[in-house]
DRENFI-102592 format. One record per residue (C-alpha): residue in one letter; y, z, x. Coordinates in Angstrom, 3 decimals. Last residue first. Example, Ala and Ser with C-alpha at 12.3 -4.5 7.8 and 13.67 -1.06 7.14 Angstrom:
<sites>
<site><code>S</code><v>-1.060</v><w>7.140</w><u>13.670</u></site>
<site><code>A</code><v>-4.500</v><w>7.800</w><u>12.300</u></site>
</sites>
This chain:
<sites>
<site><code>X</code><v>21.127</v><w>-10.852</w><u>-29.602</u></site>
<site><code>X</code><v>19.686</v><w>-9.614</w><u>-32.909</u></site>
<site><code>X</code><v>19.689</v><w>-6.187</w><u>-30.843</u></site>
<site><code>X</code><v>22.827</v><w>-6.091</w><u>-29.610</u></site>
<site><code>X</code><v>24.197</v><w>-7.387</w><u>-32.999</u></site>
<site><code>X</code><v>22.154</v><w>-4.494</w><u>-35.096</u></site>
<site><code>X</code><v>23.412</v><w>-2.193</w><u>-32.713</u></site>
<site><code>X</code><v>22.294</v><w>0.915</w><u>-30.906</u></site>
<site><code>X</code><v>23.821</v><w>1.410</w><u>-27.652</u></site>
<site><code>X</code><v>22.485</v><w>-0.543</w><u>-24.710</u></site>
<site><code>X</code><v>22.518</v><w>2.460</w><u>-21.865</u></site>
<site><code>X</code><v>23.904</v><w>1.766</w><u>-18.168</u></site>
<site><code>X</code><v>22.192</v><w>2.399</w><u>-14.936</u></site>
<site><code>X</code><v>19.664</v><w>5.386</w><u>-15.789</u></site>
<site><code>X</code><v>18.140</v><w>5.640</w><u>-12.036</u></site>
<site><code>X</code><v>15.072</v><w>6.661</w><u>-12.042</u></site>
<site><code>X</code><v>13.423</v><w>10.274</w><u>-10.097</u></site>
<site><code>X</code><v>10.244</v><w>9.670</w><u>-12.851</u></site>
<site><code>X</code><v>10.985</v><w>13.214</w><u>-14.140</u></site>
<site><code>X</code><v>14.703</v><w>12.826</w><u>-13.810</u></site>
<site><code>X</code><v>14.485</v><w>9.784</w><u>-16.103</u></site>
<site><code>X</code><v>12.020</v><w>10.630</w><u>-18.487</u></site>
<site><code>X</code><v>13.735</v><w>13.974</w><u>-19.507</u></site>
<site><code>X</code><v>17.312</v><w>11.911</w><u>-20.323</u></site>
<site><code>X</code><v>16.353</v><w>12.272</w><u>-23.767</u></site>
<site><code>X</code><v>17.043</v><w>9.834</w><u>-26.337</u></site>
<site><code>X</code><v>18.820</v><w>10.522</w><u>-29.367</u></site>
<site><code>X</code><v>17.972</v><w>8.651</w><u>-32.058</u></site>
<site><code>X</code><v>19.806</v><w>5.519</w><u>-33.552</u></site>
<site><code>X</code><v>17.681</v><w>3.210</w><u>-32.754</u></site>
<site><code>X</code><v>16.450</v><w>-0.089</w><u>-30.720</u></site>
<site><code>X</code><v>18.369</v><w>1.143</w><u>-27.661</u></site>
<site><code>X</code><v>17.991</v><w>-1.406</w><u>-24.572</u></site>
<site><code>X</code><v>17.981</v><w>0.962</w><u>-21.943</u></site>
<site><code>X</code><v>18.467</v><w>-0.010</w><u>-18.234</u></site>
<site><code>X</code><v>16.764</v><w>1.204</w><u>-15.877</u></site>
<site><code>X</code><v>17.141</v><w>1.366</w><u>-11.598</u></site>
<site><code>X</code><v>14.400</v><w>0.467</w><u>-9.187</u></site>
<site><code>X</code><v>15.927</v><w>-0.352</w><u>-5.485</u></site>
<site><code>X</code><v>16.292</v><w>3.063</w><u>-3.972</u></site>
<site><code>X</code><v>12.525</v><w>4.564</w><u>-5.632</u></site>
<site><code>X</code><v>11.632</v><w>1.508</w><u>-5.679</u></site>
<site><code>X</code><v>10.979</v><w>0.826</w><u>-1.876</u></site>
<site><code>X</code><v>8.855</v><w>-2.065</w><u>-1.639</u></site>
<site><code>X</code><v>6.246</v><w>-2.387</w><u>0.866</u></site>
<site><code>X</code><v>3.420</v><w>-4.595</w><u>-1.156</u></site>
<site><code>X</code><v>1.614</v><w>-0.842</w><u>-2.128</u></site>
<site><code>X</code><v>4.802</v><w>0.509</w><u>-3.099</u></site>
<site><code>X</code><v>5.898</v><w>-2.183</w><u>-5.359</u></site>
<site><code>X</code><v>2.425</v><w>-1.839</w><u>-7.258</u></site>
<site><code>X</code><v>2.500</v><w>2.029</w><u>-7.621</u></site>
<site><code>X</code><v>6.325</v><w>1.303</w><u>-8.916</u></site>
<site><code>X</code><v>5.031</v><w>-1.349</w><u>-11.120</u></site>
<site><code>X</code><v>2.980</v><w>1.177</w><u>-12.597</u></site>
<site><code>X</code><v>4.823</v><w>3.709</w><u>-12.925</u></site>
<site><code>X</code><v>7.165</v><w>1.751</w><u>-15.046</u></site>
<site><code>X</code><v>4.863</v><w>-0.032</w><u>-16.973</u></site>
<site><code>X</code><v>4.087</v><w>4.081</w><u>-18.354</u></site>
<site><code>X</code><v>7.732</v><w>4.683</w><u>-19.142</u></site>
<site><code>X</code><v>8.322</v><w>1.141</w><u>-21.053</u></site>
<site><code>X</code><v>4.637</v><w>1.645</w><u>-22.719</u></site>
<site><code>X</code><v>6.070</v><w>5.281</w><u>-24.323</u></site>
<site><code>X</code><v>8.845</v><w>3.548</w><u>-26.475</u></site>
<site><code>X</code><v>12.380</v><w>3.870</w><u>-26.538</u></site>
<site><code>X</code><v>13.393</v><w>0.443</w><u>-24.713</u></site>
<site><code>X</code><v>13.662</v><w>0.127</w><u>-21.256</u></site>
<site><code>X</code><v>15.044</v><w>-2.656</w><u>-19.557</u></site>
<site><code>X</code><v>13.942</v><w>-2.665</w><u>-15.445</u></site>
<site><code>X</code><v>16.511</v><w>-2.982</w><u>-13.901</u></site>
<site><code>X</code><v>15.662</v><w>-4.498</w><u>-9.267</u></site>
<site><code>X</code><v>17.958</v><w>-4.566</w><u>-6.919</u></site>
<site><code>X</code><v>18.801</v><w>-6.100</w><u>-3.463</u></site>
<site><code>X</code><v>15.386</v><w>-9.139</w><u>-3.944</u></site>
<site><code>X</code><v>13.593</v><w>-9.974</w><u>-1.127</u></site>
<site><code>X</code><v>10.590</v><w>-7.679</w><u>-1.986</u></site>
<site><code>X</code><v>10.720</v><w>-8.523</w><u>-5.650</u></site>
<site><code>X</code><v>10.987</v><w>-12.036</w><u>-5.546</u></site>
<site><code>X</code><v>7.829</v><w>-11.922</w><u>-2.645</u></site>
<site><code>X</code><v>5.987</v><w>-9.751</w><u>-4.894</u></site>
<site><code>X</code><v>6.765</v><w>-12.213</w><u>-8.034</u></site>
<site><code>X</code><v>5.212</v><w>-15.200</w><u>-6.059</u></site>
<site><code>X</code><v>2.169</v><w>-12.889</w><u>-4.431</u></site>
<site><code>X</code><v>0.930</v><w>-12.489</w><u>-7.814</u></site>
<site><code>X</code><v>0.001</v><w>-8.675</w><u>-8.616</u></site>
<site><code>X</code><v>3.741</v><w>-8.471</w><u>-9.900</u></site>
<site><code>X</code><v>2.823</v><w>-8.654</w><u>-13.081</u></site>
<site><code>X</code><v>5.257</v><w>-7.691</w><u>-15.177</u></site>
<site><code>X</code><v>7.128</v><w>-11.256</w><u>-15.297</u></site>
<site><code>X</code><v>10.305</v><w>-11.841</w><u>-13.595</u></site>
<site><code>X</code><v>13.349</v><w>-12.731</w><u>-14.710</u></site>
<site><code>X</code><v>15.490</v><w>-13.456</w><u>-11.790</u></site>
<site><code>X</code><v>19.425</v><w>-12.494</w><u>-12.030</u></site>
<site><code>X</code><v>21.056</v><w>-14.572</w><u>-9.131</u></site>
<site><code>X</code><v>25.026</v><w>-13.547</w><u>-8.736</u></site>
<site><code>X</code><v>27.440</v><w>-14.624</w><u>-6.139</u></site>
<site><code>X</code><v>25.952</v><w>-18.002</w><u>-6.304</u></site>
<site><code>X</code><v>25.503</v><w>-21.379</w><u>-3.850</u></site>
<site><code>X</code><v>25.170</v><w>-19.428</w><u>-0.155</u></site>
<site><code>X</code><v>22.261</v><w>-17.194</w><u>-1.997</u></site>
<site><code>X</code><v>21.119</v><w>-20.500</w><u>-3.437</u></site>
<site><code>X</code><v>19.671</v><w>-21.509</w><u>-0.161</u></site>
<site><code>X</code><v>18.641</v><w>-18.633</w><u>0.637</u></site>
<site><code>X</code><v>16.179</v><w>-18.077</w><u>-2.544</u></site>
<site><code>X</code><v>15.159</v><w>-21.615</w><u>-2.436</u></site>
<site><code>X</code><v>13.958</v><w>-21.409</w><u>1.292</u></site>
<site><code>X</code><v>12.405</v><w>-17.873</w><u>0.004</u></site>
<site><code>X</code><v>10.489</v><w>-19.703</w><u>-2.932</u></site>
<site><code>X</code><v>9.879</v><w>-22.461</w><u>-0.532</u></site>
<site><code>X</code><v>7.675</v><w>-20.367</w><u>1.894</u></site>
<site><code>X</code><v>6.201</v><w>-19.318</w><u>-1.548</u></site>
<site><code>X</code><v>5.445</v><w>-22.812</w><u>-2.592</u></site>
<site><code>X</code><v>3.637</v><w>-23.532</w><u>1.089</u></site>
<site><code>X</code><v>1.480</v><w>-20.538</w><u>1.163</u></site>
<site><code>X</code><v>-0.047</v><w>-20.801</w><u>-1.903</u></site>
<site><code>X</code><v>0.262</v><w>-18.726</w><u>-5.502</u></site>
<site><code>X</code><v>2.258</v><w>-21.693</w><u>-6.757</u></site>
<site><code>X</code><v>-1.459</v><w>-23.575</w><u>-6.944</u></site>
<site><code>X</code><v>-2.149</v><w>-20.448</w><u>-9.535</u></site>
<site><code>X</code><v>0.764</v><w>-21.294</w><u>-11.816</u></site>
<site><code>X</code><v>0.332</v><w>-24.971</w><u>-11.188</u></site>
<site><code>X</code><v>-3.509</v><w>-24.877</w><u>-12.401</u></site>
<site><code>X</code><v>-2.433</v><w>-22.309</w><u>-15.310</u></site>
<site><code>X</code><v>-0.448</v><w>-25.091</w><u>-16.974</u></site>
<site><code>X</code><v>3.116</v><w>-25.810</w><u>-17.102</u></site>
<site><code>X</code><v>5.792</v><w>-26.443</w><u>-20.230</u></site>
<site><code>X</code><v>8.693</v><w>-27.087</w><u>-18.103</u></site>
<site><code>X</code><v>9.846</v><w>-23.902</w><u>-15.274</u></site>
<site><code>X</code><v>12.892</v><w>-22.775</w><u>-14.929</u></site>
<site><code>X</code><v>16.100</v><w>-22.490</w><u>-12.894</u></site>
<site><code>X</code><v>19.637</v><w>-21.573</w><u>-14.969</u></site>
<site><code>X</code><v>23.022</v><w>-22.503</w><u>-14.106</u></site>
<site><code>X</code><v>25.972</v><w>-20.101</w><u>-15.064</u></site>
<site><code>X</code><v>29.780</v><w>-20.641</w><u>-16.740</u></site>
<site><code>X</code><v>28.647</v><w>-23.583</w><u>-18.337</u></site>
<site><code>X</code><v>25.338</v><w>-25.223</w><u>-18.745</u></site>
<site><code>X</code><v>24.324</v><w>-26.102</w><u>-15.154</u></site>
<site><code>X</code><v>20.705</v><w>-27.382</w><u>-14.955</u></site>
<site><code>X</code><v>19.197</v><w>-26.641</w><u>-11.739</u></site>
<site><code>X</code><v>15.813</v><w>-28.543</w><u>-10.993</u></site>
<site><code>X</code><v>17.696</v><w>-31.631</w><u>-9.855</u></site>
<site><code>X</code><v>19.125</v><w>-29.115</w><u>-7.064</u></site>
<site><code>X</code><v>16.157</v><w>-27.687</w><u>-6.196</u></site>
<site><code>X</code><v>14.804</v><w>-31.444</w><u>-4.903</u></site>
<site><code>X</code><v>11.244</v><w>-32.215</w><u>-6.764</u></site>
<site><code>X</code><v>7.059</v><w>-32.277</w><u>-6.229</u></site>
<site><code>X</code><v>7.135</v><w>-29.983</w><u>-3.253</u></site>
<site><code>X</code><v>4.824</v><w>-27.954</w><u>-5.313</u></site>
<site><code>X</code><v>7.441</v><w>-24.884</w><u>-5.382</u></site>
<site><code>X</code><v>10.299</v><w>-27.702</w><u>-6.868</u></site>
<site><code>X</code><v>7.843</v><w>-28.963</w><u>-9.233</u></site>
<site><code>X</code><v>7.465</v><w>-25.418</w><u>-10.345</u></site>
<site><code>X</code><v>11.284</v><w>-24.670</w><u>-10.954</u></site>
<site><code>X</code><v>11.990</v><w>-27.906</w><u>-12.452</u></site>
<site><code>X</code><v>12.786</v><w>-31.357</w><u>-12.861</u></site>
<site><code>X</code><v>12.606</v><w>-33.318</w><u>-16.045</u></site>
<site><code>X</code><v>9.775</v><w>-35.296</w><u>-17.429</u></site>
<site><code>X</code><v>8.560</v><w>-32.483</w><u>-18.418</u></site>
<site><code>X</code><v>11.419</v><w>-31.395</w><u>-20.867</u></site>
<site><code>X</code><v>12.515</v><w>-27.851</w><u>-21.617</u></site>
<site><code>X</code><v>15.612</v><w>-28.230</w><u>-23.902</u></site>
<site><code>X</code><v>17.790</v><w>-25.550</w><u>-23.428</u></site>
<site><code>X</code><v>19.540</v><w>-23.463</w><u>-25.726</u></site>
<site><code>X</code><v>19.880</v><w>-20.155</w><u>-23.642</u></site>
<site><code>X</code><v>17.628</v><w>-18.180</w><u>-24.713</u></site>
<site><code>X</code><v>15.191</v><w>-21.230</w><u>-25.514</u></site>
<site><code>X</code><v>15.712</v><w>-22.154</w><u>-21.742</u></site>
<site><code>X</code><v>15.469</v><w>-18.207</w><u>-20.761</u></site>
<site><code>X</code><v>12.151</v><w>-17.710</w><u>-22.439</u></site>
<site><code>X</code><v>9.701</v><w>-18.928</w><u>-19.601</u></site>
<site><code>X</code><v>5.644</v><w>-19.140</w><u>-20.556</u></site>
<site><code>X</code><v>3.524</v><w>-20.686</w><u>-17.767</u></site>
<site><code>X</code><v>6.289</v><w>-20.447</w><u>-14.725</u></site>
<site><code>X</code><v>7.557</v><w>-17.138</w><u>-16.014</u></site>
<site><code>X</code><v>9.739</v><w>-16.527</w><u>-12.441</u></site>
<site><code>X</code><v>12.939</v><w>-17.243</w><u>-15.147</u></site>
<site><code>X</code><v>16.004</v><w>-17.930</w><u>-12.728</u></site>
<site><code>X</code><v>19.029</v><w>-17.167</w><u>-14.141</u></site>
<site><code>X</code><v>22.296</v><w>-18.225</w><u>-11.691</u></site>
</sites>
């Protein structure tokens, strides 16, 4: 299961070749109360994805609520018993108390790095912002590196910032087409 936490701009439907329709079901409606999570899923294959239709900054900040975070974690263990694996893209800012409640109740989070400064410095960051909502990320935080070149790339950042290198995307045109 993908489920894009994006609700104003999500990529994974035009990842994955989706159509994003209003009149369909989605993620949002389903925070609102509005639809059933199952109508909201669209199985495509091998994986179902969650996501949010075309949605304006009024239902991004009414999902900020109570209510549509209570069903955020109803959601969350509900399709815990549905999927052995629930990737959630999240946005990077996890000042909303939607993406902190995803990251709290979440086993792991990777972070993609690419070779650039910003990746290092959003890093801390969100680490200084996990910490303050009672996240450990110094366990759950791991990277991933997406490489975008052929240079070598020093492992300096990650035993500075105590990180977890998880796995290294080598350099390829494909990989990074895809």
């Amino acid at each position: 299961m993908v489920i894009d936490l994006h609700l104003l701009y999500p990529m994974q439907d035009s990842i994955f070749g989706i159509e994003a329709m209003m009149e369909r079901p989605d993620l949002t409606g389903y925070l609102l109360g509005k639809n059933d999570l199952r109508k909201a899923i669209i199985n495509n294959g091998n994986f179902s994805i969650l996501f949010s239709n075309n949605r304006t900054l009024m239902d991004s900040i009414n999902c900020e609520e109570d209510t549509p975070v209570q069903n955020y974690v109803n959601m969350m263990d509900t399709l815990r018993k549905m999927y052995d694996i629930i990737l959630i893209d999240c946005p990077n800012d996890i000042d909303h108390t939607l993406v902190n409640t995803a990251m709290y109740g979440c086993d792991h989070i990777y972070m993609v790095w690419d070779e650039g400064l910003p990746s290092i410095l959003n890093t801390e960051k969100i680490r200084r912002a996990l910490a303050s909502t009672g996240v450990d990320s110094y366990t759950k935080l791991s990277v991933i590196l997406n490489k975008r070149t052929d240079v070598t790339y020093s492992d300096y950042p990650f035993s500075r910032l105590n990180i977890e290198l998880d796995q290294i995307l080598p350099f390829d045109p494909a990989v990074v087409e895809s």
